[in-house]
C-alpha positions as CSV (number, residue, x, y, z in Angstrom):
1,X,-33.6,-41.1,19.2
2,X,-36.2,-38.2,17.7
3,X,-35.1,-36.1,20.2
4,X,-31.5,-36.6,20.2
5,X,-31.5,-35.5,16.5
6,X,-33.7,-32.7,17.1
7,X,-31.6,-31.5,19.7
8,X,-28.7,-31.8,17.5
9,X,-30.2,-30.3,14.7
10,X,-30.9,-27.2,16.9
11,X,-27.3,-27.0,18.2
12,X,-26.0,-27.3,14.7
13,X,-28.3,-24.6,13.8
14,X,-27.6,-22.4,16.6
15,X,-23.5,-23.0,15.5
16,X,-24.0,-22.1,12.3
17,X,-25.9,-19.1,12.5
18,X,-23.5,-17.9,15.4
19,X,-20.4,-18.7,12.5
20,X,-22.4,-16.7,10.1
21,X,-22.4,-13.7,12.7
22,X,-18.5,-13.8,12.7
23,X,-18.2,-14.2,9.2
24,X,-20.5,-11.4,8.3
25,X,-19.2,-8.5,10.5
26,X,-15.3,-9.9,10.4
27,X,-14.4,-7.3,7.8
28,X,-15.2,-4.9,9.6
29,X,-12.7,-5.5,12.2
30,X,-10.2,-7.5,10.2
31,X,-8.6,-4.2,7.9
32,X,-5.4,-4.6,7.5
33,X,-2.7,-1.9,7.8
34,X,-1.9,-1.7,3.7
35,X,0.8,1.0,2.2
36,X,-0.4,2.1,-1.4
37,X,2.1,3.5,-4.2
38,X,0.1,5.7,-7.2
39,X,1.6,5.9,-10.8
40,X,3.2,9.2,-11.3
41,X,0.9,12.0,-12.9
42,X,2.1,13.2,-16.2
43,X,3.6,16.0,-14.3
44,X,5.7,13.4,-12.3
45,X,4.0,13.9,-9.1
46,X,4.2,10.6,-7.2
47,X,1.7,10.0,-4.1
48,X,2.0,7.1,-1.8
49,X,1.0,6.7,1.7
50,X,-0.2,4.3,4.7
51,X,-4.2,3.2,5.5
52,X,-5.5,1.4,8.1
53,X,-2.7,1.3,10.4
54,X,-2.5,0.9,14.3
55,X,0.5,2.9,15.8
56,X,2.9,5.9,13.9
57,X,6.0,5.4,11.5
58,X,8.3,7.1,9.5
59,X,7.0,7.0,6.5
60,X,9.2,8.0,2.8
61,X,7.4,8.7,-0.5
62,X,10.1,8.3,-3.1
63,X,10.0,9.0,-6.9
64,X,12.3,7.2,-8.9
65,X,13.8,6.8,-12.2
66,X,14.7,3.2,-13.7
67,X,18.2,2.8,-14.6
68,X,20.0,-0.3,-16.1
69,X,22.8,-1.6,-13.7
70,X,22.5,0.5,-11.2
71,X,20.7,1.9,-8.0
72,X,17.8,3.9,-9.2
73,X,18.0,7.9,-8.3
74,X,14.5,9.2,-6.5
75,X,13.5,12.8,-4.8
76,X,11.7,12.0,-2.0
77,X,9.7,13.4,0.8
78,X,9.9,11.9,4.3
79,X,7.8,12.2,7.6
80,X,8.4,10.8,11.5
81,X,5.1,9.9,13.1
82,X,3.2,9.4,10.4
83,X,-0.1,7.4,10.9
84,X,-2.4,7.0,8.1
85,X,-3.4,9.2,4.7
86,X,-1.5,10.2,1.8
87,X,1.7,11.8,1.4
88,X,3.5,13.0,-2.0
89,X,6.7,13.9,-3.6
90,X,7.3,15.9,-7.0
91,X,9.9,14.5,-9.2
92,X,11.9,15.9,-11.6
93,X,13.4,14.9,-15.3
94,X,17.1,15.9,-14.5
95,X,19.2,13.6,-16.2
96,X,21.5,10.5,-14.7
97,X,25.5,10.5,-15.2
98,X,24.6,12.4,-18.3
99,X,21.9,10.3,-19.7
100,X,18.2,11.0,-21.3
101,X,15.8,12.6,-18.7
102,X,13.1,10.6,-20.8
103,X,12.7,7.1,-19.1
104,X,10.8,5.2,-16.9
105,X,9.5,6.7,-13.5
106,X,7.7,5.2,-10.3
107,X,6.5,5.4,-7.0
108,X,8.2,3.9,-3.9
109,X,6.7,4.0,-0.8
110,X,9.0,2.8,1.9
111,X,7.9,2.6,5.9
112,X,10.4,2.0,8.8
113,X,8.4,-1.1,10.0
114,X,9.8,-2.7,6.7
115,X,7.6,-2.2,4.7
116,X,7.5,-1.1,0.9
117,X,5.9,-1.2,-2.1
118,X,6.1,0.1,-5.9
119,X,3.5,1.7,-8.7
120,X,3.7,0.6,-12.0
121,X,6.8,2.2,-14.4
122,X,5.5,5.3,-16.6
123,X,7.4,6.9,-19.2
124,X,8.0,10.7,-19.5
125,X,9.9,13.8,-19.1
126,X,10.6,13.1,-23.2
């Protein structure tokens, strides 16, 4: 009976320390492929791009300007084959159907695999 549970013990130990092994170097190996959207710069510069990412997309860096009830209107800066890094568009503060230039602007980063995402809002161009 000793020896059973020595034996066990050892096996357990032996797991465990193998599991640690795993654990410790699995980020490492487990980056995901992320897209990232910056807030625009006070001069309305808006940077996006793709990190960590197997294989090539087309990738569009869009700077946008909120507008109530209705589809918001960006300049935007696209690129085929993209892989990985940053890529940026400059916006401008024209105005929309005749409105304010002064408003809220973002970034919208947009892959073709599906993927997208969006800074936070800033307000200029006052």
């Amino acid at each position: 009976m000793l020896k059973t549970r020595k034996t066990l013990a050892s096996t357990l130990l032996v797991s465990l320390v193998s599991l640690g092994t795993v654990i410790a170097t699995s980020p490492a190996w487990a980056a995901t492929c992320q897209l990232g959207a910056n807030n625009p710069t006070s001069s309305n510069y808006s940077k996006g791009g793709r990190y960590n990412c197997g294989g090539s997309v087309t990738l569009e860096v869009r700077n946008a300007k909120v507008v109530s009830f209705s589809p918001d209107p960006y300049n935007s800066v696209k690129r085929s084959g993209f892989t990985s890094g940053d890529l940026g568009v400059q916006g401008t503060c024209k105005s929309y159907l005749g409105g304010a230039t002064y408003g809220s602007y973002y970034t919208w980063t947009v892959s073709s695999s599906g993927n997208q995402i969006e800074s936070g809002r800033v307000t200029q161009c006052g």
